[in-house]
N, C-alpha and C positions, 0 to 999 in steps of 0.2 A: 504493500500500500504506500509504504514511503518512495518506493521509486515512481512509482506513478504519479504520486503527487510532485515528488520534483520534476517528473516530465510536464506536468500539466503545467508549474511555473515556468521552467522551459520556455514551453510552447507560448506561455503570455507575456512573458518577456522580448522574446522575438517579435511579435504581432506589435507590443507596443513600442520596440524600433523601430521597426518597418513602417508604421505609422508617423514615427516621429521625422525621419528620414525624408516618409514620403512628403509632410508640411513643408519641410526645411525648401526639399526641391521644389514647391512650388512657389515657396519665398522669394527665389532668386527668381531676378530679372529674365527675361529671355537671352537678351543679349546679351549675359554674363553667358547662358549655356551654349550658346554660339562661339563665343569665346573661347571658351574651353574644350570644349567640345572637338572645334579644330585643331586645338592642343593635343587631344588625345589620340585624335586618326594618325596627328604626326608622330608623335613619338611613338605608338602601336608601326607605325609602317616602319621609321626607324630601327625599332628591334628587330621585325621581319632583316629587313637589308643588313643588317649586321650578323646574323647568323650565316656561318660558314659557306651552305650549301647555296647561299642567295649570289654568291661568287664564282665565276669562273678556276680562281685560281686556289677557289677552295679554300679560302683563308678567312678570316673575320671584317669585315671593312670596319678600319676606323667609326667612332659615334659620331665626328662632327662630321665625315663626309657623308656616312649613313644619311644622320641628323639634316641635313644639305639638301640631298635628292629627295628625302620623304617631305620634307615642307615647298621642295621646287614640285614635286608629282601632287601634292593635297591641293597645293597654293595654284595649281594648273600653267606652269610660269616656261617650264621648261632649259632653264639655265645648269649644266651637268660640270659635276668636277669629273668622273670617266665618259669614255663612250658606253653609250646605256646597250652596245651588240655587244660589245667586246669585252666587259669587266662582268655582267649581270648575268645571272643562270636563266634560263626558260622562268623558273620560280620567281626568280627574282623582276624578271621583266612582268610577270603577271600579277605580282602584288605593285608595281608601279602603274599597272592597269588599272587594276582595283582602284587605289587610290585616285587616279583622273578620273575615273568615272565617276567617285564619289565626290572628288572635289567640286568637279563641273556640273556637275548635276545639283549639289548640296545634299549637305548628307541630310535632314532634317527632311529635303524630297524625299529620298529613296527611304528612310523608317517609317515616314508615315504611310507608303505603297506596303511595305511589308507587314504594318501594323494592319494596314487594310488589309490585307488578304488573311490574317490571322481572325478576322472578325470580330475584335476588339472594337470598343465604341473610341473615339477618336475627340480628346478633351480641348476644350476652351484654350489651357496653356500652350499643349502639343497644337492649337492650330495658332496661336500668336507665334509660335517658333515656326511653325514653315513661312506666317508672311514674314520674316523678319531675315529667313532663309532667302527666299526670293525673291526677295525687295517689294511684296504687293503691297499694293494702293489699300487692300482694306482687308479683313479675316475672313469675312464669307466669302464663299467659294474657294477658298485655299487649297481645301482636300481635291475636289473637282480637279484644279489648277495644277496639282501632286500628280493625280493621275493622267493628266493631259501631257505635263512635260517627260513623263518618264516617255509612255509611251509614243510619243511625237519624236522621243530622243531616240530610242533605240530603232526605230520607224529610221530614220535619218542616218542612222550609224551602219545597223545593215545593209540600207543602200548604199551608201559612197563604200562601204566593205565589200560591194559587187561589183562596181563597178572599175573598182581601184584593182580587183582581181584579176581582172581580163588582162590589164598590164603585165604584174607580177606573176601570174600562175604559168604562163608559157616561159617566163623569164626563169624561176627558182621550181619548179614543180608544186603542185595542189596543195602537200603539206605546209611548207613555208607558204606558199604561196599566200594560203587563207590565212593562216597566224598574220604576217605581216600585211595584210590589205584588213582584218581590224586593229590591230594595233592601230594603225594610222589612222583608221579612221574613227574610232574613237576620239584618239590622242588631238585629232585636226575640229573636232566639230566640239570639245571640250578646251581647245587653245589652249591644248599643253604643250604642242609644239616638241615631242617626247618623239625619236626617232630610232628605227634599228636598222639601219642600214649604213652600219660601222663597218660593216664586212665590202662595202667602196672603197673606204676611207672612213679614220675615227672621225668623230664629228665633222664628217659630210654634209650631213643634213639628207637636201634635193638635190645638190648640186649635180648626182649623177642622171639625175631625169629630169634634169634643167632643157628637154629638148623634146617631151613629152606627155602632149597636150591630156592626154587621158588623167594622167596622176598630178600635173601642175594645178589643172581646172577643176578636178572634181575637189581637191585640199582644199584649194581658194575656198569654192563655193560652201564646204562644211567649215571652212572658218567663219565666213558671214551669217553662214544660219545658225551657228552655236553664238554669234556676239550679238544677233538682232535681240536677244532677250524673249521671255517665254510670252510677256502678256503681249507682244507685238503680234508674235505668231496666233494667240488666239484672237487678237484684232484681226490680221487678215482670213482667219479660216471663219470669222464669222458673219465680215463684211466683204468679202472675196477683192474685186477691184474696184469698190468703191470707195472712192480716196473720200471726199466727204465725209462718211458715214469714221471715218477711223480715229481716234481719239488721239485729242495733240501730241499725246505723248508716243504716239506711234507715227503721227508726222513728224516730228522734232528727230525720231531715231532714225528712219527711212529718208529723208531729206539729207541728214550729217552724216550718214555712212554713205551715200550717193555723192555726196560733191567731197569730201576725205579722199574717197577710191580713184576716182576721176581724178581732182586734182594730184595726187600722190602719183597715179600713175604718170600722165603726163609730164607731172615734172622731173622723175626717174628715168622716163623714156631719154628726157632731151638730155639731162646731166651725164647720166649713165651710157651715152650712146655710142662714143669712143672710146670709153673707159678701160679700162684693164678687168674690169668684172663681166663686160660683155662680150670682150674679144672674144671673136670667131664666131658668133651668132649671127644668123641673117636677121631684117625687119621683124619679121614676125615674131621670130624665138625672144629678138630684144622688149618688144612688146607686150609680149606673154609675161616675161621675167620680171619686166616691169610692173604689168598688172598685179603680179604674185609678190611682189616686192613691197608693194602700196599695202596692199592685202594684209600680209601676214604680221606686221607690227601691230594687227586688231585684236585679238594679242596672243597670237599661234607663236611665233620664235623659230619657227621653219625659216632656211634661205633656201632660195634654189642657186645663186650665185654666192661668191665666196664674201663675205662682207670686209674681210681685211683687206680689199685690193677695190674697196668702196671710195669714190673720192668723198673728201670732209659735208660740202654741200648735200647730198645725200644722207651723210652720218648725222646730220644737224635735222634732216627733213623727216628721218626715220624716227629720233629723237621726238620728236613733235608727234610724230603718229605714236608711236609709243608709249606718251603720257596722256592721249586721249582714250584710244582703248575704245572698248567696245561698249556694248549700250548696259543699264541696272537694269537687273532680272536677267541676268543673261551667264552666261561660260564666262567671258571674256572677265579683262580687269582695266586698269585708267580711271582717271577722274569721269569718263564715261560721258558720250557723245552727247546726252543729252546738257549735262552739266556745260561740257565747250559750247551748246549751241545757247542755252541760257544766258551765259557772259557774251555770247554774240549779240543777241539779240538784244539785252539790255545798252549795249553799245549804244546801237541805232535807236534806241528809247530814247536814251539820253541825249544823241545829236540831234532828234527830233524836239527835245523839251515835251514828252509824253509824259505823264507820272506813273502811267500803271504799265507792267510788263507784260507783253500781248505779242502771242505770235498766233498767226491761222486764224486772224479772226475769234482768238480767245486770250482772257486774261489767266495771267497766275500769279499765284500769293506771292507777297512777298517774302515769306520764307524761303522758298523757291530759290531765289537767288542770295539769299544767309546761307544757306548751305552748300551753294556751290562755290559761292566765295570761300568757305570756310572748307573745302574739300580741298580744291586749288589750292590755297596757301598751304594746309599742311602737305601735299604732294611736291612742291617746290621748295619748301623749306627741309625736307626730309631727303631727297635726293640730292638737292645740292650739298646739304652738309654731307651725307653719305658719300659723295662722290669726289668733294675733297679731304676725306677722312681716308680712303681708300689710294689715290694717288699719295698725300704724303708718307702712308705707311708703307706702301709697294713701294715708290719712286716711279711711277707708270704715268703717261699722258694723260690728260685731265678730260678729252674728249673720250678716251677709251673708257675710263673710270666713268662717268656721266653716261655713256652710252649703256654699260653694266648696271648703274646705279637704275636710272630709267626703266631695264629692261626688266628690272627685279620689282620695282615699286608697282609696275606696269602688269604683273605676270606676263610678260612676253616670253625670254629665253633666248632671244636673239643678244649676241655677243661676237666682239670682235676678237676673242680668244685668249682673254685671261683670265676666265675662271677657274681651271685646272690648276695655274699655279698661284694663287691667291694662301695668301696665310689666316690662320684660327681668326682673327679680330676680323678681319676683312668676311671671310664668309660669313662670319654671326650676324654683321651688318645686315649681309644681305639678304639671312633670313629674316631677320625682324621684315628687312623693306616687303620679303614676298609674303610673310602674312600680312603686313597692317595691308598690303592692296588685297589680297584676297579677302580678310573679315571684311574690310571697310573703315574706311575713316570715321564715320558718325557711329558704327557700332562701337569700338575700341573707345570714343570718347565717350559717349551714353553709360558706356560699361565700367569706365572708369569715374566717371563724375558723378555724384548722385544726383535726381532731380531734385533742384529746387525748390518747386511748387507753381503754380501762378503768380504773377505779380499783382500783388492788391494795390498798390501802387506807382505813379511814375516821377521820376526826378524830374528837376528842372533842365529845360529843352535852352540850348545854347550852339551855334555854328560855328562849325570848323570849317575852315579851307582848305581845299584840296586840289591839287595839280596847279 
């Protein structure tokens, strides 16, 4: 009888942990468990990569390179201290899978798909963590929204993984063939920019199918539709081509990736067009490269040409693509097209003498642009200090370091070739930069600062000048 009685306290001592536990969890913020949350997949994939058999060479990979590629593979960024064919086992390349997928999709998407299938009821908190996950406008419909984007994603991955086969399968046979046509095409429509085709050349990249439109054009195209963002895609699947009918915030994203692409291309075509990174391509091939060149700083990390034999004006133009990045709710990373078209658009407010910010024939809050101003500055104060942190500790060019620094705040992956030999302080750097762009600027501060409250009051109003 006495054992059963201590099992019975046991058993209610656990219940009422579990209970207390379970409060505690719904105490915290959302965006603390985003937070952290991110924190966990990284250093979970980390231990993965550091176990022996995750190596080619069979050996233990250091923690901070581990540590490095599992926040470049979570953070979707694509920046490698090895080549990811050459140093990584099968296992190893497939928990760096794992993790893009979950990166770019968010992981708070895919638990609540699996929470859904498990027929579990699906709570108030768990739906403020997927909108907080996918950047939505409001809670309802969020689960909806979970299940739209998985399967629109995997919808989208399998195809460019078929169509990228037709390439590779005659190339490498069926086996390889299909491993590496989804690799990429996951890796491409989640802008990880994560490559195995080491067995060219270590970090090659495209450069070896820098002449073939099947696998240049189908990448391109799964980088723009993993950075158009999710709620863009259910604006067009519900409004098909009726531009009207589509919500500014899906004009704003459709407008800024159309003229970024365009103009990017264009001006890579003309720069780039005697260069030492186009040599030996005809018109077209320079145009295509072009096109994929403009592309891929949205924020894949793919090149198809060699980026160190890039003239500066270029490296300066990538630069720029780089920190804008792709759209919120989306794969991609950047201060985020809509944000650059925001500070555009207020521009012309302002040279107009307008007071209210309006594009399309619609007004938005002023909020709106406090937050993009305040995205902005923390992205330009955070890479540039990054970026001369990083040259005086290397002794490296200050364009290379800024190019790296970008690339990493940005999740891109694109690099002119010095992050294999980068030291401890310099790669930490650049983890922090590849998560705060992956969580987000306003989650990391939300999570860090507590709410205030409302203002029950306001100080006295007095002008400053400015410019």
């Amino acid at each position: 009888m006495l054992a059963q009685g201590d099992s019975a306290e046991e058993q209610s001592f656990i219940a009422r942990l579990a209970l207390k536990a379970k409060r505690v969890f719904h105490r915290i913020e959302p965006v603390k468990i985003l937070v952290f949350g991110y924190l966990a997949i990284i250093l979970t994939g980390a231990l993965l990569l550091m176990l022996p058999f995750s190596s080619k060479d069979n050996v233990s990979t250091p923690f901070i390179d581990s540590l490095f590629t599992s926040c470049s593979a979570t953070c979707v960024t694509g920046l490698v201290v090895f080549d990811t064919f050459t140093h990584w086992t099968v296992f190893g390349q497939l928990v760096l899978l794992c993790l893009i997928q979950i990166g770019g999709l968010g992981f708070m998407s895919m638990a609540i798909v699996i929470v859904t299938f498990t027929g579990k009821k699906i709570g108030y908190g768990q739906r403020i963590l997927m909108q907080e996950s996918i950047s939505g406008p409001q809670v309802g419909g969020v689960v909806r929204m979970a299940r739209f984007v998985i399967s629109r994603a995997l919808f989208v991955e399998v195809a460019g993984a078929v169509i990228i086969s037709l390439s590779l399968i005659p190339q490498m046979g069926w086996k390889n063939g299909i491993f590496f046509s989804v690799f990429h095409s996951v890796s491409a429509f989640c802008n990880a920019g994560f490559d195995i085709f080491g067995k060219y050349g270590e970090r090659s990249s495209l450069i070896h199918f820098n002449d073939d439109p099947i696998i240049i054009m189908t990448i391109a195209l799964l980088i723009i539709c993993g950075g158009l963002g999710f709620y863009v895609w259910d604006d067009i699947r519900t409004n098909r081509l009726h531009w009207k009918k589509y919500k500014l915030h899906s004009k704003l994203v459709l407008s800024t990736t159309a003229a970024l692409i365009a103009a990017g291309t264009v001006l890579l075509f003309a720069i780039e067009y005697n260069s030492p990174a186009f040599k030996g391509m005809g018109v077209m091939q320079k145009l295509m490269n072009a096109f994929f060149m403009a592309v891929t700083p949205r924020t894949a990390g793919y090149n198809s040409v060699d980026t160190a034999l890039m003239l500066e004006p270029s490296l300066l133009l990538t630069i720029v693509l780089m920190l804008i990045g792709g759209s919120s709710g989306s794969t991609a990373g950047g201060i985020k097209t809509t944000t650059f078209s925001v500070l555009i658009t207020n521009f012309f407010v302002v040279s107009k003498r307008h007071t209210n910010l309006q594009a399309f024939r619609r007004r938005m809050d002023d909020s709106v642009l406090k937050n993009a101003v305040t995205i902005v500055s923390a992205y330009l104060v955070l890479f540039l200090f990054v970026s001369l942190a990083i040259s005086v500790i290397e002794n490296l060019p200050v364009i290379d370091c800024m190019y790296e620094a970008v690339s990493a705040i940005g999740t891109v992956g694109l690099t002119t070739g010095i992050t294999g030999g980068l030291g401890v302080i310099s790669k930490c750097l650049l983890i922090f930069l590849m998560y705060f762009g992956r969580v987000g600027c306003l989650t990391i501060i939300y999570a860090i600062r507590k709410n205030g409250g409302p203002e029950l009051s306001k100080l006295p109003l007095e002008k400053v000048a400015v410019g």
